[in-house]
The first five atom37 places (N, CA, C, CB, O) and aatype in JSON, in Angstrom:
{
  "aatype": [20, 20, 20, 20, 20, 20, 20, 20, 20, 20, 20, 20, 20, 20, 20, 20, 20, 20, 20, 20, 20, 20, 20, 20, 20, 20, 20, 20, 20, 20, 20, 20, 20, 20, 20, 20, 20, 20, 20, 20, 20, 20, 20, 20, 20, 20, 20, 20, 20, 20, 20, 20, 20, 20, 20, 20, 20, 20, 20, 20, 20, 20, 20, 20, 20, 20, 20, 20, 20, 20, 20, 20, 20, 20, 20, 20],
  "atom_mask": [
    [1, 1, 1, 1, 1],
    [1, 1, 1, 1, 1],
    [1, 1, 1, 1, 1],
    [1, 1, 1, 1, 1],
    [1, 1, 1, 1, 1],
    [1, 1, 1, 1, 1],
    [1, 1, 1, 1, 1],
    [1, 1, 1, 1, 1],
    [1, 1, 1, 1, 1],
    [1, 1, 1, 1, 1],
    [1, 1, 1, 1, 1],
    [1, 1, 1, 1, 1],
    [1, 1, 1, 1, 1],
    [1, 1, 1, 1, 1],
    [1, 1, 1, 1, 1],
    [1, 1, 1, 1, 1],
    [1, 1, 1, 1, 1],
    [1, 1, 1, 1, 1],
    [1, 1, 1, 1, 1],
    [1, 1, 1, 1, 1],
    [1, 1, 1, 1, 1],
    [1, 1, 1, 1, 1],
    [1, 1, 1, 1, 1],
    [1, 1, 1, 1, 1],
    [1, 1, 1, 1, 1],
    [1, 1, 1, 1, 1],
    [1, 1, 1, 1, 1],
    [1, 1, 1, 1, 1],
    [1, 1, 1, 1, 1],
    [1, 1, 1, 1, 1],
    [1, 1, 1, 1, 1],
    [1, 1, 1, 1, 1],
    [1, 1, 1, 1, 1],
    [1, 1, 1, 1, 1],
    [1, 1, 1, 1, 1],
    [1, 1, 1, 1, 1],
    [1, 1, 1, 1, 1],
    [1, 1, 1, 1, 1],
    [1, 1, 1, 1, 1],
    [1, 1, 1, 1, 1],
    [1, 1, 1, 1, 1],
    [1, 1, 1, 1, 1],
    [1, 1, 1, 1, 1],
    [1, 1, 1, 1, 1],
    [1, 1, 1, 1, 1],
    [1, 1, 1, 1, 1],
    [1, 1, 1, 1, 1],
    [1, 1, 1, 1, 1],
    [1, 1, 1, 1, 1],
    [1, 1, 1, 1, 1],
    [1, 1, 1, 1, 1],
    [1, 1, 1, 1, 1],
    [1, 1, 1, 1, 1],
    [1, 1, 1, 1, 1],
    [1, 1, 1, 1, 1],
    [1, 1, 1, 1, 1],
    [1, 1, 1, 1, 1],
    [1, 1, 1, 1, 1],
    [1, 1, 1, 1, 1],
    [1, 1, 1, 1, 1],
    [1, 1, 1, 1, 1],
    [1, 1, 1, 1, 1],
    [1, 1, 1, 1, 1],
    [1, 1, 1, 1, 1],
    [1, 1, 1, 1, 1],
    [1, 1, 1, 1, 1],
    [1, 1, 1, 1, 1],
    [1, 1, 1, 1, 1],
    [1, 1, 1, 1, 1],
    [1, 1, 1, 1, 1],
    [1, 1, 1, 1, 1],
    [1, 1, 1, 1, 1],
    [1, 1, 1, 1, 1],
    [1, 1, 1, 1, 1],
    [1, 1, 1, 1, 1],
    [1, 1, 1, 1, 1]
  ],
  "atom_positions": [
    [[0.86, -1.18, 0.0], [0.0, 0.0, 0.0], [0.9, 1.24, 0.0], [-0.98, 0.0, 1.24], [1.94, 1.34, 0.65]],
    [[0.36, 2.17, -0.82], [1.22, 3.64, -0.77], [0.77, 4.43, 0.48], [0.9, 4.7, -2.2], [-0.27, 4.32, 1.12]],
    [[1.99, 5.41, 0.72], [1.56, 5.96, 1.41], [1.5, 7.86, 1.69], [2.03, 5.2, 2.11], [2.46, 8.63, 1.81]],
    [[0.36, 8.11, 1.73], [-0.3, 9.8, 1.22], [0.11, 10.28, 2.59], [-2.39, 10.1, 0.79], [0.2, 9.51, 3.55]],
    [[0.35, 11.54, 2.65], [0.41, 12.41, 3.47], [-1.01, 13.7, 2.99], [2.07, 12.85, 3.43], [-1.02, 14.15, 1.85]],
    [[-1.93, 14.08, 3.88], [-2.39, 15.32, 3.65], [-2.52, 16.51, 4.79], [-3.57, 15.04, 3.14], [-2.52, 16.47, 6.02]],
    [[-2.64, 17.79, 3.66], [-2.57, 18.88, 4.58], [-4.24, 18.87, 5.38], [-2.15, 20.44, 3.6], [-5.06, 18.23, 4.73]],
    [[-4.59, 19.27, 6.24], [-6.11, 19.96, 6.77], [-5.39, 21.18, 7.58], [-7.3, 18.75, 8.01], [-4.28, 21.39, 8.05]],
    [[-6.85, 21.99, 7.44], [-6.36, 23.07, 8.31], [-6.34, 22.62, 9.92], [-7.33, 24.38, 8.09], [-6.71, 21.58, 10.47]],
    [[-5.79, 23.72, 10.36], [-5.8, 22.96, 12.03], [-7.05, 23.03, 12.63], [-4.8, 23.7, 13.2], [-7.14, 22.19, 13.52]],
    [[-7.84, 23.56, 12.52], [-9.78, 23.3, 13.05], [-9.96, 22.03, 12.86], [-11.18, 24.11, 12.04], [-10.29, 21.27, 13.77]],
    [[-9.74, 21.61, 11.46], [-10.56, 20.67, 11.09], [-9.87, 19.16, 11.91], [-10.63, 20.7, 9.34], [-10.48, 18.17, 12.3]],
    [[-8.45, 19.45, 11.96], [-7.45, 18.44, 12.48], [-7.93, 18.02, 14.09], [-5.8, 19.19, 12.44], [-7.93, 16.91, 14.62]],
    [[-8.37, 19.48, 14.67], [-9.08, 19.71, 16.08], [-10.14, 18.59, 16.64], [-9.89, 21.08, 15.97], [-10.29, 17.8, 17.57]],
    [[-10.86, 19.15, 15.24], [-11.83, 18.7, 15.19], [-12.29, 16.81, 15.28], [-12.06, 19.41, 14.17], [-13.09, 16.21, 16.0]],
    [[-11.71, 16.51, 14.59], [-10.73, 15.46, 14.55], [-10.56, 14.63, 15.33], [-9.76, 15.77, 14.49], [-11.1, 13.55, 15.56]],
    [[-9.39, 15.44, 15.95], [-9.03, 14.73, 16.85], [-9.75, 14.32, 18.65], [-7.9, 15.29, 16.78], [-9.35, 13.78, 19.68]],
    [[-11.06, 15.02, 18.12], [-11.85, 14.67, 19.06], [-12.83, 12.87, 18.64], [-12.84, 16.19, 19.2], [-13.38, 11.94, 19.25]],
    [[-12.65, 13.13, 17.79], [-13.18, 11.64, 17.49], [-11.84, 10.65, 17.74], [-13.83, 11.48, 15.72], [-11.48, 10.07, 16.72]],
    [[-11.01, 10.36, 18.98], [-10.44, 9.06, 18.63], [-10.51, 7.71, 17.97], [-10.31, 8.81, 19.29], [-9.58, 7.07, 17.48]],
    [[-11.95, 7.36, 18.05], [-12.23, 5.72, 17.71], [-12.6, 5.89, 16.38], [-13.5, 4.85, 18.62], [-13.15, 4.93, 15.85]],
    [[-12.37, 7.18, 15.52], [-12.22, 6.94, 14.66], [-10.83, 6.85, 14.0], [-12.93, 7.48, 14.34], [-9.84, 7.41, 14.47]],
    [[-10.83, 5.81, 12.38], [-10.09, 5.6, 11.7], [-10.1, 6.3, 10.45], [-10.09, 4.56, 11.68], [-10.71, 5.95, 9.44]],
    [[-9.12, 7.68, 10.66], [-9.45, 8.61, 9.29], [-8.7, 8.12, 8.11], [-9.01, 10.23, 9.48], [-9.17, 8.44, 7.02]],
    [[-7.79, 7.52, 8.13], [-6.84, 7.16, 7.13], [-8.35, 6.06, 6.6], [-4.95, 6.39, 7.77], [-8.62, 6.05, 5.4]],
    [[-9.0, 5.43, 7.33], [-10.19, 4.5, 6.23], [-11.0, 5.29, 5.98], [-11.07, 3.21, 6.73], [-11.49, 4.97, 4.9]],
    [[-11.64, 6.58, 6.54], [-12.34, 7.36, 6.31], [-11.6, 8.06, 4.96], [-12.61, 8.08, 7.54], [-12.39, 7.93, 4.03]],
    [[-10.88, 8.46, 4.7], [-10.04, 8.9, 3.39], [-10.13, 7.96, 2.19], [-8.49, 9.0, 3.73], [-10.26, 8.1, 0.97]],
    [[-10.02, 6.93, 3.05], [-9.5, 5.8, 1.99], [-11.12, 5.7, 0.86], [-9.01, 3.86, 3.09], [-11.16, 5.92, -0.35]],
    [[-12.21, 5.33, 1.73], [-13.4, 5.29, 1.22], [-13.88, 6.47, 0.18], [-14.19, 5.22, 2.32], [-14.4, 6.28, -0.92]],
    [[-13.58, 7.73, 0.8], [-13.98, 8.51, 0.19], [-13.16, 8.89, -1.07], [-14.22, 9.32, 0.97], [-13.73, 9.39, -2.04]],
    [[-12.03, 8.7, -1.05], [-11.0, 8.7, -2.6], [-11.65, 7.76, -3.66], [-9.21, 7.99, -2.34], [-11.5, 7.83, -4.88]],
    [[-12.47, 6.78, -2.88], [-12.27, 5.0, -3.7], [-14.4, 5.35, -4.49], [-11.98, 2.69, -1.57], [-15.0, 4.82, -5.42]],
    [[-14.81, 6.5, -3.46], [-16.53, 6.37, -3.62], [-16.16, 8.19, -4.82], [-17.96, 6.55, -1.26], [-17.1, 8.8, -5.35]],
    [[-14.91, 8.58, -4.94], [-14.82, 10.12, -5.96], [-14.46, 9.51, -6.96], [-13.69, 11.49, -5.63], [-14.81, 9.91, -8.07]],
    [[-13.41, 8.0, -6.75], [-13.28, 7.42, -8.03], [-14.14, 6.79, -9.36], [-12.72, 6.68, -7.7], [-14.26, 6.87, -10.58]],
    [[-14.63, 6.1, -8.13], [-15.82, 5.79, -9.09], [-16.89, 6.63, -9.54], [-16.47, 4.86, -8.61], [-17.31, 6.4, -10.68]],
    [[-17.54, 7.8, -8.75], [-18.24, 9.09, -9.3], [-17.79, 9.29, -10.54], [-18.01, 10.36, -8.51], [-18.57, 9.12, -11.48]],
    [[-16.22, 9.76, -10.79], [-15.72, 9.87, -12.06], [-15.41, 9.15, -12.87], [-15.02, 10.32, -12.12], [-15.42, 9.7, -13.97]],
    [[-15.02, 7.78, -12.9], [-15.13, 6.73, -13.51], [-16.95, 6.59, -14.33], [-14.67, 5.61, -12.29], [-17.15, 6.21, -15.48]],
    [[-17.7, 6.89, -13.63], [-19.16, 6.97, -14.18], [-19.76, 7.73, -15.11], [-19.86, 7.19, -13.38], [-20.58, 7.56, -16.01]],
    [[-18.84, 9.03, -14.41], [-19.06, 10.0, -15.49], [-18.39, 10.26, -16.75], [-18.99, 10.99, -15.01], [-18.69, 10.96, -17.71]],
    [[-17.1, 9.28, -16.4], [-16.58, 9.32, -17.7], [-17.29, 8.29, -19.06], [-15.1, 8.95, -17.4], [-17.35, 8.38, -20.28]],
    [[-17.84, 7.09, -17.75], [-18.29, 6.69, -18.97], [-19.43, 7.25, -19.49], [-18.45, 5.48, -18.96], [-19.49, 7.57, -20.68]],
    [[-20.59, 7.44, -18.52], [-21.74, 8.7, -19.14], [-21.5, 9.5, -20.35], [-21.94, 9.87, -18.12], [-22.31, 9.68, -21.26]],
    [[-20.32, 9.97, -20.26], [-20.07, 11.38, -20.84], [-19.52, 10.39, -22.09], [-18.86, 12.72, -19.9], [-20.29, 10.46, -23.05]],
    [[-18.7, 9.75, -22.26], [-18.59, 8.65, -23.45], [-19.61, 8.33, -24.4], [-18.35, 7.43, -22.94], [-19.29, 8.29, -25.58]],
    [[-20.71, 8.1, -24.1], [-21.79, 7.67, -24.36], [-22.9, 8.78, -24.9], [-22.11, 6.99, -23.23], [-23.98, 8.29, -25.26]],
    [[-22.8, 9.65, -24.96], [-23.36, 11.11, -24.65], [-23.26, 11.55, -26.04], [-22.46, 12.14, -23.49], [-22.17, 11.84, -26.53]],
    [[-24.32, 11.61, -26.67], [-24.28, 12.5, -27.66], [-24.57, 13.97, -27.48], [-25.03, 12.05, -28.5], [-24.81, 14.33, -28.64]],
    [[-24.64, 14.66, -26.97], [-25.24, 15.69, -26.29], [-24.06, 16.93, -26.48], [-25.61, 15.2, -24.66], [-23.03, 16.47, -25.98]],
    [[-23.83, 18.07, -26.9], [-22.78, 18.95, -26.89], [-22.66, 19.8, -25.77], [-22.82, 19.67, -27.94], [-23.4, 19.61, -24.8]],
    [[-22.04, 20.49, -25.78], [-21.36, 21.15, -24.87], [-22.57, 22.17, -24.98], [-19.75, 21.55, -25.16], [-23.46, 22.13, -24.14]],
    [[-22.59, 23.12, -26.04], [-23.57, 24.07, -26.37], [-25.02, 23.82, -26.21], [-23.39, 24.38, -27.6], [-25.88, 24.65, -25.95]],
    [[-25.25, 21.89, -26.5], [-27.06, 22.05, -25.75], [-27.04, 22.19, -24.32], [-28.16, 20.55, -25.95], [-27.98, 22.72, -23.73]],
    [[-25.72, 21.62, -23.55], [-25.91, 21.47, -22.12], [-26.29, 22.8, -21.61], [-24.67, 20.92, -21.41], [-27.16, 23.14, -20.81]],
    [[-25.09, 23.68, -22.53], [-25.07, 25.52, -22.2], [-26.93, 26.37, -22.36], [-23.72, 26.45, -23.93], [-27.53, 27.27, -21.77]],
    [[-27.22, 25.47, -23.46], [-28.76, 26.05, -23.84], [-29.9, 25.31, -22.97], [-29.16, 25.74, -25.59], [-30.96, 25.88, -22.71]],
    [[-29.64, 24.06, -22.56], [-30.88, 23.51, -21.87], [-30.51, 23.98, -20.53], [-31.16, 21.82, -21.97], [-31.55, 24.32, -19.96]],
    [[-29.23, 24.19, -19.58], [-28.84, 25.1, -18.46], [-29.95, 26.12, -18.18], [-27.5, 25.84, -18.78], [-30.59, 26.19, -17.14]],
    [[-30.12, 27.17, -19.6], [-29.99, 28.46, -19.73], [-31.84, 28.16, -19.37], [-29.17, 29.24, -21.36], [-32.46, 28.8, -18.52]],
    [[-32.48, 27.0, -20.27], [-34.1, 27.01, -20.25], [-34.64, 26.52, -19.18], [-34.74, 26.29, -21.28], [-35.85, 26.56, -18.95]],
    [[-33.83, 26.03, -18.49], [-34.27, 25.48, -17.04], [-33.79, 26.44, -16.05], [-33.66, 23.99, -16.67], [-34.05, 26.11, -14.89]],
    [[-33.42, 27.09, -16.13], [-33.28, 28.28, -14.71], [-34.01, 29.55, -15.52], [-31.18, 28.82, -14.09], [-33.83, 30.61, -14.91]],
    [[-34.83, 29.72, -16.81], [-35.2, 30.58, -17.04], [-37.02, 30.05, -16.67], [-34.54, 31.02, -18.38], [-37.98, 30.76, -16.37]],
    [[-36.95, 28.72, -16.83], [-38.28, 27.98, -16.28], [-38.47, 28.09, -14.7], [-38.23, 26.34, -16.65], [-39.54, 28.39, -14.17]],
    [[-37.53, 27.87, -14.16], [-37.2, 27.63, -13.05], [-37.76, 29.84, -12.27], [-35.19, 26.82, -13.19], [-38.82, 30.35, -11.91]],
    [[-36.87, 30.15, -12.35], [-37.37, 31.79, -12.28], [-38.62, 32.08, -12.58], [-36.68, 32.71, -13.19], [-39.47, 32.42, -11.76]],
    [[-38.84, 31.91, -14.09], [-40.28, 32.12, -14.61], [-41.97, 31.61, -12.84], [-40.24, 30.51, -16.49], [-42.95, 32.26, -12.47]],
    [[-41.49, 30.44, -12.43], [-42.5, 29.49, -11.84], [-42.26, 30.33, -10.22], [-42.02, 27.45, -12.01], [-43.19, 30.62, -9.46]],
    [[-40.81, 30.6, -9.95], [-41.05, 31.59, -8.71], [-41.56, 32.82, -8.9], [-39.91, 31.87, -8.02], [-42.26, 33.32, -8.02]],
    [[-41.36, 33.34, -9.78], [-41.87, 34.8, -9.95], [-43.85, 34.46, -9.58], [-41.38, 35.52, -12.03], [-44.51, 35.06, -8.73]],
    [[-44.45, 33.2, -10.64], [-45.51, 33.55, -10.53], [-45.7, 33.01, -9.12], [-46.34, 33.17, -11.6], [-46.59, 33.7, -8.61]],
    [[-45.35, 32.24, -8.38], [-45.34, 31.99, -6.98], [-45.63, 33.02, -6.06], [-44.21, 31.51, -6.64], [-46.53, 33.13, -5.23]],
    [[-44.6, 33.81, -6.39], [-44.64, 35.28, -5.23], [-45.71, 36.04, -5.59], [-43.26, 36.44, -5.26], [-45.88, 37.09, -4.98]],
    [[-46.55, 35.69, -6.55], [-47.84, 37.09, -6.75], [-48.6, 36.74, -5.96], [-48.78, 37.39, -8.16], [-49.63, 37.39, -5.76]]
  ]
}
């Protein structure tokens, strides 16, 4: 097994170190191994994807203009 060193700020280290019975190095470990696969997913998603860059930019743009549109009539 390799072995990582990381920075935290010192709060969070504090913080921390109030949990003894925990095991952060597995707590790390999980969460590197559950971002990997997030992106591993999305890579393949995005593989698969016919979809451009420019509809994502335009269907973005119609759903927060839908999205606004439905609060506005909300607040009357």
């Amino acid at each position: 097994m390799t072995t990582m060193t990381l920075a935290v700020p010192v709060e969070l280290k504090e913080k921390m170190d109030s949990f003894p019975e925990m095991n952060w190095s597995e707590v790390a470990r999980q969460a590197f191994m559950q971002k990997v696969e997030d992106m591993e997913f999305l890579r393949k998603f995005k593989a698969k994807s016919k979809i451009t860059e420019a509809d994502t930019l335009r269907l973005g743009k119609e759903v927060s203009k839908s999205v606004s549109d439905r609060l506005r009539r909300l607040a009357k």
